[in-house]
N, C-alpha and C positions, 0 to 999 in steps of 0.2 A: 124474697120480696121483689127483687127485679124483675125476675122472670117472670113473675104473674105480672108487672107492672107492664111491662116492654110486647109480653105477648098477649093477642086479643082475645076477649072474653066472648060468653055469648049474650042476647036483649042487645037493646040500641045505643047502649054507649059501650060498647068492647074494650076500650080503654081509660074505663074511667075510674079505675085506680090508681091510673099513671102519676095524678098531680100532685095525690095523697102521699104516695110512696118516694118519691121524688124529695118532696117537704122533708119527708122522716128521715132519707138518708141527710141529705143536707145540713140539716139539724146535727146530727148524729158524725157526720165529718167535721162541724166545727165547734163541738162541743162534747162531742162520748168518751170515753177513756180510750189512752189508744189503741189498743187493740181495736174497737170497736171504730173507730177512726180509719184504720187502714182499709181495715172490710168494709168499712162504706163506699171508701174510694173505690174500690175493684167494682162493687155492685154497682155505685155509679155507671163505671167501665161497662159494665154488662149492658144496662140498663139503656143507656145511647148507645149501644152497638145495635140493641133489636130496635129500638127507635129509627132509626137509619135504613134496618132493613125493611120495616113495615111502612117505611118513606115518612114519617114524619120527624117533625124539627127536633134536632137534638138540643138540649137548654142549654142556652150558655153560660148561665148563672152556674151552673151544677159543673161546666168545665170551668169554669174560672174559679166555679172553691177549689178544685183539684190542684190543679196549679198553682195558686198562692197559694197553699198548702207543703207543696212539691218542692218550691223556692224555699222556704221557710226550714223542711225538716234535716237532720242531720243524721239519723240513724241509719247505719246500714240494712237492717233488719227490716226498716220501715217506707225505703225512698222508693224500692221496687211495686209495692201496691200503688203507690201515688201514679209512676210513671205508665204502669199498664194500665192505671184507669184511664190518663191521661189518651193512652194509647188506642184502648176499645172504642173510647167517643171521638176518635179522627183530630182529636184538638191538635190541630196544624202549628197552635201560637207555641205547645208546650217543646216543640224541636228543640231548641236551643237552649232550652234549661236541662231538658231531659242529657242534652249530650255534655255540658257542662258538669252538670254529675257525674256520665260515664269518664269523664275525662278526671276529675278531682278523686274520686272514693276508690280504695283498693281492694276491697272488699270483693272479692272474686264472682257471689250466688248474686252478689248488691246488682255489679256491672253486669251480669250478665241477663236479668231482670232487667236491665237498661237496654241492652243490647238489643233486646228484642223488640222491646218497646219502640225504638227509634225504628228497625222493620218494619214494623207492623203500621206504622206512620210513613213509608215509602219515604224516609230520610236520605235519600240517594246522594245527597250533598257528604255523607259522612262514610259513603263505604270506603276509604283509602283509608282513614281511622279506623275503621272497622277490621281489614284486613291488615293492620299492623298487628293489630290484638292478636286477633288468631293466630297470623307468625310467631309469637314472641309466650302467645301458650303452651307451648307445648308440656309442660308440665303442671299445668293448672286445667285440668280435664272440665271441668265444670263452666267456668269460663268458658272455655275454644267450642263449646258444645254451641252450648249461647252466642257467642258471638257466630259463629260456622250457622247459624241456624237465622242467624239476624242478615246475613249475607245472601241465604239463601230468600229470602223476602225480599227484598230487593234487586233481587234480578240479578245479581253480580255472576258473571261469564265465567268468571276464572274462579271461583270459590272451591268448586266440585274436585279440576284438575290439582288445588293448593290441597286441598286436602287428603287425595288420595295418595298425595307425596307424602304427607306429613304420616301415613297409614304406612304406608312404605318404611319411615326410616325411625321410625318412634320405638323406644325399644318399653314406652309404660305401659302396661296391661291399663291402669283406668284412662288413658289419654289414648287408645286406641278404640276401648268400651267408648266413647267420647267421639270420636268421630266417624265409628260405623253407624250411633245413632243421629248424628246431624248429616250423613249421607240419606240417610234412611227420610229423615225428615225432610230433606231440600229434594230429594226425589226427582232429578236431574237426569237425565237421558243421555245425556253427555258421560257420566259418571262409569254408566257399564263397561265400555271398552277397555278403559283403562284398571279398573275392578277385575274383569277378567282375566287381564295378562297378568296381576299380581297375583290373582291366585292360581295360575299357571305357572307360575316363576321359583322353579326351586333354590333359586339362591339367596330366597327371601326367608326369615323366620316364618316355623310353622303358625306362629300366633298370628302374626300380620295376613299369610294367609288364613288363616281361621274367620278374622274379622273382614277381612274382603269378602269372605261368602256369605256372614253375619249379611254384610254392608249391600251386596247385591241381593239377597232377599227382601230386604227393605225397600231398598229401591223399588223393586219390579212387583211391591206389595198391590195388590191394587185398591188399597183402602188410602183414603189419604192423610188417614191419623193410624199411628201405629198398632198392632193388631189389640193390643189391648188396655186403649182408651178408653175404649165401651165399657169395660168394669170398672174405669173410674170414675165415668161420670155421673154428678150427682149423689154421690155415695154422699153417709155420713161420716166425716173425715172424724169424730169426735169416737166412732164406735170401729175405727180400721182393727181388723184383727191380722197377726202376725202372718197370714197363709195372702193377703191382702200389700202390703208393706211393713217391714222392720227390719232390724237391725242386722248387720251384712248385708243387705242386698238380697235376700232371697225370697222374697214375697214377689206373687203376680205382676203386682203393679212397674216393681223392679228390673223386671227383666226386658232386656235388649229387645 
């Protein structure tokens, strides 16, 4: 519903199921069960994001359910749709609640969902926050991915060099799966040279180099979503077959 909402139609009103669909999610955020609650938020999120790019007003009504919403919840499970809603429609006001979260919930997939959120908001007041996290993950792969990925959004200089240390000395198989993809993702030019000399470096674990060559094929990918986002996008998540994503890690969508 966003997507048709957000993007134009054809005849003389192209978006003139925006006001309708708008209503419905709103509604639907502050009254549907919650499940159905978080997925409004996000479609919200979507919905002001193509709003923005077709130049028109994004509602502030529709950010400001979001956000009192986002203030309000407590679930880890649930805070992350609120804040990337929050995120997609540029709501500059939700900064500081969104990082009060990140700061409060320990919730590793929660923060990390946070992490990015604040990114994608060019939160730059927060990147020394941001780079503790990542320090201090090293063994919380999922996290340092996210947050390594929330850095890389915001511009941070030094993200690329911190991490291809931490690719260096990490001895966890998923905590290195973890930061050849946030290498891959922040797509940093900077990143190669140093990439190269680890996997030239024999006195490094053969894995760490393994994941440096992972780590510079990514980089140097010339897509700027990883090669195979395109099979997930728009899919029916409700119909994923196991060759698609499941358990272990070995479905398409899974892979590096």
């Amino acid at each position: 519903l966003a997507q048709v909402g957000g993007n134009p139609g054809q005849g003389a009103d192209p978006f003139g199921a925006q006001a309708e669909i708008e209503t419905h999610l709103l509604k639907q955020l502050a009254r549907g069960l919650s499940r159905g609650r978080t997925w409004s938020a996000l479609a919200l999120g979507v919905l002001g994001d193509l709003q923005a790019k077709h130049g028109l007003p994004v509602g502030k009504d529709a950010s400001a359910g979001i956000r009192d919403t986002l203030a309000k919840v407590t679930s880890p499970q649930d805070v992350g749709a609120y804040a990337l809603g929050s995120a997609l429609r540029g709501d500059q006001d939700a900064k500081p609640l969104i990082f009060a979260k990140f700061e409060s919930l320990s919730d590793d997939a929660a923060r990390g969902d946070l992490a990015v959120a604040l990114g994608l908001l060019g939160a730059r007041e927060y990147i020394e926050d941001i780079q503790a996290v990542v320090a201090e993950s090293k063994y919380h792969p999922d996290l340092l991915k996210q947050a390594a990925i929330s850095l890389g959004l915001l511009g941070d200089k030094e993200a690329v060099l911190a991490l291809v240390d931490m690719l260096e000395k990490t001895d966890s198989l998923a905590s290195q799966a973890a930061i050849a993809s946030a290498l891959g993702f922040i797509g940093d030019s900077r990143s190669v040279e140093p990439l190269v000399a680890l996997l030239a470096d024999p006195e490094v674990t053969a894995l760490a180099r393994a994941f440096a060559a992972v780590a510079l094929g990514n980089v140097a990918d010339k897509e700027l979503l990883p090669w195979n986002a395109k099979l997930g996008q728009d899919i029916q998540y409700r119909a994923n077959t196991v060759t698609l994503t499941g358990e272990g890690g070995t479905g398409v969508l899974d892979i590096l």
